[in-house]
N, C-alpha and C positions, 0 to 999 in steps of 0.2 A: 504493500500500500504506500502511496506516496505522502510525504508528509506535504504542508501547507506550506512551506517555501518551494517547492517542489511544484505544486499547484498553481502556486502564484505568478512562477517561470513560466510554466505552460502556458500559463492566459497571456501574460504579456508576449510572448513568442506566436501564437496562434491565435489568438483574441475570439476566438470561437463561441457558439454556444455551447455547445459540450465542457468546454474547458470556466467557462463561466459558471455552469452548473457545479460540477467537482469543487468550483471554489468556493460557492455559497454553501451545498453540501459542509465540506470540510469547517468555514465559518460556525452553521448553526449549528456547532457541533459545543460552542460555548466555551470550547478550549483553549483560542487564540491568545497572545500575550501579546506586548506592546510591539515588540519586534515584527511579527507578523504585520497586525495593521500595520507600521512603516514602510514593510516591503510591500504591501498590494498598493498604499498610497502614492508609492515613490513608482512602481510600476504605472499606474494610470495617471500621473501627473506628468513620466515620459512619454507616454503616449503621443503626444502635440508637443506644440511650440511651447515655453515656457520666458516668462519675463524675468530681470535679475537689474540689478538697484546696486547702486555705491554702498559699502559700509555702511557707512555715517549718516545716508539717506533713511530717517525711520518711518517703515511701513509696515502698519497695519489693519487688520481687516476682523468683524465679526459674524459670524454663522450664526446657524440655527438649526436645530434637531427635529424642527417642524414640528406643527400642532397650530388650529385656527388660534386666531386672535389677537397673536401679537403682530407690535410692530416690528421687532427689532432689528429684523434686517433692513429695513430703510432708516431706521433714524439712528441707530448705529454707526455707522459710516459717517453720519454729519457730526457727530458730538466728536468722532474720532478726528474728522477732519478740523473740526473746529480748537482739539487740543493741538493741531500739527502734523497730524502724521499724513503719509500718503495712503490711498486708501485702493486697492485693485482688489475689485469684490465678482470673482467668479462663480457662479452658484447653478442652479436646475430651476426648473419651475418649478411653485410650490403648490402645497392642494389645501386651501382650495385658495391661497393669496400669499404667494412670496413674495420678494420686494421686486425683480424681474419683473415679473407679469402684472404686478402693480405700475410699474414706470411702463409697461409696453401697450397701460390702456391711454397714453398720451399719440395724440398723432407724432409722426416722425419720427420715435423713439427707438433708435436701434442697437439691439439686444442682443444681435453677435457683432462683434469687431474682431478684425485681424489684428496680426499682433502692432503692425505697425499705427492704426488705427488706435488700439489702446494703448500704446504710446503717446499719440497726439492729444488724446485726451487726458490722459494722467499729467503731460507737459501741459495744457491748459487749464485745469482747474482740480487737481492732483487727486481727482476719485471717479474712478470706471468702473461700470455695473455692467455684465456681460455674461453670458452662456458658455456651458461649456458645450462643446459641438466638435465637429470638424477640423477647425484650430486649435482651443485649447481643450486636453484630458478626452478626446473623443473616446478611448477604452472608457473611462468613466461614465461620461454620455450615455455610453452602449449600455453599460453593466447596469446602469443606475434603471434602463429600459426594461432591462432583461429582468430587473429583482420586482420592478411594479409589476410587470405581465406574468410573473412568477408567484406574487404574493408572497416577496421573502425580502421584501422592503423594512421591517422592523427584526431583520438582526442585526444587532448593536456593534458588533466588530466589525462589519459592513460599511455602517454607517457610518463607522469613526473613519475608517479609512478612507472613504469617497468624501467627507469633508474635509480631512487633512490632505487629500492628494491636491483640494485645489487650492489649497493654501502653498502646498508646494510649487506647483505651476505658478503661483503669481509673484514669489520668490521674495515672501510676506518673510519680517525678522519676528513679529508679534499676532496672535492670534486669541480672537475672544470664542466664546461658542454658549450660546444660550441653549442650557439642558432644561428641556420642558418637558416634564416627567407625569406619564398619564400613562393608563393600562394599553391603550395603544401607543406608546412613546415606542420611537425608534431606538432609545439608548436604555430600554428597559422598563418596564410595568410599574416602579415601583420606586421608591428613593435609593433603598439598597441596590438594586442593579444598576437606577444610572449613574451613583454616585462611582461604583466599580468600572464602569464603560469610559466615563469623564475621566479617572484616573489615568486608565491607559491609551485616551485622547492624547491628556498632558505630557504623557512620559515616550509615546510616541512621537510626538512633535518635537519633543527634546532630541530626541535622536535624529531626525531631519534640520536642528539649529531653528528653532524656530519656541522662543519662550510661548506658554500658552496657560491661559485660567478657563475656566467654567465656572459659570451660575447655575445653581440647580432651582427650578421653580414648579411649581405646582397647576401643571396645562388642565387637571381637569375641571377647572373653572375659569371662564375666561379672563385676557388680561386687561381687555377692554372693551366699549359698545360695537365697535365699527367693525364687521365682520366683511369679511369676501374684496373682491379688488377694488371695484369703485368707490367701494365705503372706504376703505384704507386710504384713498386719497381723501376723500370727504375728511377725516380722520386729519390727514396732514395739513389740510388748507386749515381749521378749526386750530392747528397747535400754532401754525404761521401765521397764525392772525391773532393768536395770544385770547382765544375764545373757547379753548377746550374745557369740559364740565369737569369734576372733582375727581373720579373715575378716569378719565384719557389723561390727565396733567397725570396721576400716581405711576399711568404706566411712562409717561415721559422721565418721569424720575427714575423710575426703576431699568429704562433704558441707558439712561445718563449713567448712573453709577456702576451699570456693566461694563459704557465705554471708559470710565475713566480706573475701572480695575484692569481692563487692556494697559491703558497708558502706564498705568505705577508700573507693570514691568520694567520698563524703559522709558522713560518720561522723556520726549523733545524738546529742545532747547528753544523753539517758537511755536507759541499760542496765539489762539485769538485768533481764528483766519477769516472771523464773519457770524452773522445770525447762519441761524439752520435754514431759514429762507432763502438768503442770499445760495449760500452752498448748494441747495437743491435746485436751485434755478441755475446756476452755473455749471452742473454734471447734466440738467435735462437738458439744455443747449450745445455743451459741448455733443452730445451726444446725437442730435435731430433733433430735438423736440423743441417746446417754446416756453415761455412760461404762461404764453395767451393761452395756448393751448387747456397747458391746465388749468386753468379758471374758466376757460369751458368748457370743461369735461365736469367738472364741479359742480358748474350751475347746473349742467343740463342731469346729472343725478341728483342735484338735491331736490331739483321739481318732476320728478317722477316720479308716476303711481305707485303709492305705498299700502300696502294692504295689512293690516291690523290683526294680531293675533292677542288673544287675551284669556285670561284667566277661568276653566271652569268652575272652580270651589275657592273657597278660604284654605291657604296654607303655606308652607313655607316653597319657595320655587327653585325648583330642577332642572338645570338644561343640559341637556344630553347634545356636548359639544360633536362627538364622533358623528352624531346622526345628522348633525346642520353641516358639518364637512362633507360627509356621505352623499346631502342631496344638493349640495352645492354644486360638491364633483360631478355628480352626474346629472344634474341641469346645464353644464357646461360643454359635456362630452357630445350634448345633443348638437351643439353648433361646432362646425368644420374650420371656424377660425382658430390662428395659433394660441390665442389669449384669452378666450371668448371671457365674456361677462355677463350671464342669463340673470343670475340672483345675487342679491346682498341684502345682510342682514343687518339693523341696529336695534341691538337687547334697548328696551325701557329700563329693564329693573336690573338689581345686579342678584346673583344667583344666593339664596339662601334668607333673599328678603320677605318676611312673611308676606301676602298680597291677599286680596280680598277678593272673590270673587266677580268676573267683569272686568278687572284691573287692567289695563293694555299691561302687556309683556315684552312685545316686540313688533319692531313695523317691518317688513319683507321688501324689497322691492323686485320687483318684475318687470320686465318692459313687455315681454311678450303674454293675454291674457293668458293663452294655451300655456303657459310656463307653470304659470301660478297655480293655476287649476288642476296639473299634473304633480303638482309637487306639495302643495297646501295643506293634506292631511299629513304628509311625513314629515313635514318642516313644523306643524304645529306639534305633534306626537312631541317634541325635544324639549316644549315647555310642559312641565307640571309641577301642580302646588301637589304638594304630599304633607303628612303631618308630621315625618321624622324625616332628616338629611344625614346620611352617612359620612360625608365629609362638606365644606360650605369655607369660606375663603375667611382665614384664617382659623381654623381647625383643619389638620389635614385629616386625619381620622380617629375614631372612637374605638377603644379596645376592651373587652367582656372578659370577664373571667368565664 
């Protein structure tokens, strides 16, 4: 039998499906150490071209282990940018709203660049948002294709290595990674596992030169109102204009102090590069977009038909995040565009607030009526008032003798 160095050779050598299988195989097998994930990450980060920086240039970037609701890949980047650093952020779509597919719902916005391309853009406004594909990590591309079609998307030494590989590929000295831990979490079901997966994140990253921390956070509640891609921009324009409600500001804070535990690693000798406005409007331009654009793409979401989902009884409220990703993703799969945008959600309440029956919950948007009306009982199923909550934001959970 071959071991998993052995396996990892094969794929990079033959990039195969077969050889892709024996890897993931070999992966869920739970047994990998740090060394491994380095060697499948440093295999799929040669894959492609790869970027590389002066010394003294400090570049860093923050991830995410995915799970609805946060921002943090897009605001990330600016708080990074904002303490100095450069910022070259390679990443995948997300499901059902990464930061990618969140900037590629702006006209002009484009989402691969070659490497020379992401050079021009990194010299002009020192942070690039780009896919990995054909140019950079396309092994990883593939793999990452191969583990959704597969349904072996949430093994955790997987994941550690397809996020470190593009950290390798962008020839990053500093790396953050937001560990969003929920029974369906990529880095593990549970705190105890992601906190083990994160570990040998960090200790793999070390061995590729590359310092790195983890946050571990609690994804089965959400982190904020604005759910799906549209809303994450709705969500942006609200912090950019300094109108966000008490709920979207805590998760800006909690973004902030992720990026600023990146920076303590290695802290750059210049600050202060700008507001997070300016910033974002500076990488949506270098990159095609405008900034007229997004404020209309803003208006014309926020005055779309919003359909109201509310409370059957008195009690405390439930929302079953997995199942609003579930019919997110697959209200989306219905349309043939790269990005589509069928649904987004903005929670009324926050999860674990007692509510009275009739109470709106949540408003859906739709643009299509057919969307709504196919998707409306399973979008609503995800709110319930119940009379006990197993876990509810700040309580992770309850244990019985």
């Amino acid at each position: 039998m071959k071991t998993a160095l052995e396996l990892i050779s094969d794929l990079a050598r033959w990039q195969s499906d077969s050889a892709m299988a024996a890897v993931i195989a070999s992966a869920a097998t739970g047994s990998w150490d740090k060394a491994e994930i380095h060697a499948l990450a440093k295999a799929l980060a040669n894959s492609g071209a790869t970027l590389d920086f002066p010394s003294d240039l400090p570049t860093a970037d923050l991830a995410s282990t995915g799970a609805p609701s946060s921002l943090s890949t897009l605001l990330c980047p600016l708080f990074l940018r904002e303490l100095g650093f450069v910022v070259p952020k390679l990443g995948v779509a997300g499901r059902p709203a990464g930061g990618i597919d969140v900037l590629a719902q702006l006209d002009g916005y484009r989402t691969t660049l070659s490497i020379e391309e992401a050079r021009r853009v990194l010299d002009r406004c020192g942070y690039a948002h780009f896919l990995a594909g054909p140019t950079f990590a396309p092994l990883d591309a593939a793999l990452f294709l191969y583990r959704q079609n597969a349904g072996a998307q949430n093994i955790p030494a997987l994941a550690a290595a397809s996020i470190l590989a593009k950290k390798i590929a962008c020839g990053l000295s500093l790396a953050g990674l937001d560990v969003r831990v929920a029974p369906h979490g990529n880095f593990g079901g549970d705190f105890c596992a992601a906190r083990h997966t994160a570990d040998l994140f960090c200790g793999a990253a070390r061995i590729a030169g590359i310092a790195a921390v983890a946050a571990l956070s609690d994804a089965r509640v959400p982190y904020q109102p604005y759910i799906g891609r549209g809303e994450s921009l709705l969500a942006l324009r609200l912090i950019f204009e300094e109108r966000a409600d008490t709920w979207l500001k805590e998760h800006l804070d909690h973004c902030h102090l992720m990026a600023a535990h990146v920076a303590a690693l290695h802290p750059p000798a210049a600050i202060s590069k700008g507001t997070l406005a300016k910033l974002f409007f500076e990488n949506v331009e270098a990159q095609g977009g405008s900034e007229r654009s997004f404020y209309e793409r803003t208006d014309t979401l926020a005055q779309a038909i919003q359909h109201e989902v509310r409370a059957d009884r008195d009690g405390f409220l439930s929302i079953d995040l997995l199942g609003l990703r579930t019919a997110i993703v697959s209200a989306n799969k219905r349309n043939n565009a790269q990005f589509p945008d069928e649904l987004g959600v903005r929670l009324r309440q926050r999860p674990g607030a007692y509510v009275a029956a009739g109470e709106l919950l949540a408003t859906v948007r739709s643009e299509k009526k057919q969307t709504w009306e196919h998707y409306q009982q399973s979008l609503k199923a995800c709110f319930k008032a119940v009379d006990l909550l197993n876990h509810s934001s700040g309580i992770e959970e309850f244990v019985r003798a």
